[in-house]
C-alpha positions as CSV (number, residue, x, y, z in Angstrom):
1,X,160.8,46.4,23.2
2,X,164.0,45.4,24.9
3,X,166.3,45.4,21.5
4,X,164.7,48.6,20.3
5,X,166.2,50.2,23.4
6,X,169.4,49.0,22.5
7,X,169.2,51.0,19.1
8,X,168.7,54.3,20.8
9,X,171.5,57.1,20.2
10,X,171.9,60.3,21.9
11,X,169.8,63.2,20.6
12,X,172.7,65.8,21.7
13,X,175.1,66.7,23.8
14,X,173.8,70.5,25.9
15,X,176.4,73.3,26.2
16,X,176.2,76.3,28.2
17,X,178.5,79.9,28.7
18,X,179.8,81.2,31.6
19,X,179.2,84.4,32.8
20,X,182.7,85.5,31.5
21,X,181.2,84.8,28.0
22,X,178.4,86.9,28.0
23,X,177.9,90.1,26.4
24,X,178.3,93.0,29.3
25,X,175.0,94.5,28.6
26,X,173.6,90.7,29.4
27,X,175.4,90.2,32.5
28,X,174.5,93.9,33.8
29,X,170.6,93.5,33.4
30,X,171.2,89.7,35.6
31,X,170.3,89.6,39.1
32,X,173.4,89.0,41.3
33,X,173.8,85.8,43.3
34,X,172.8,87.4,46.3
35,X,169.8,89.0,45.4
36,X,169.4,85.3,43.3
37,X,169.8,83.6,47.4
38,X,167.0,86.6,48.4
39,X,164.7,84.9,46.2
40,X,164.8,81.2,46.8
């Protein structure tokens, strides 16, 4: 089992956008970070 774990490869690497990149109409219908704290 030990030298089958040492074949393994990464599946993928994730990515994400910042808010900066999103479309406007995206961004508007997002809570803000306050309302975000409100909720947590």
């Amino acid at each position: 089992m030990i030298a089958e774990l040492k074949d393994c490869k990464p599946m993928g690497v994730a990515t994400y956008k910042t808010i900066a990149e999103m479309p406007e109409e995206l961004r508007k219908a997002l809570p803000d970070i306050e309302e975000l704290k409100k909720l947590l």
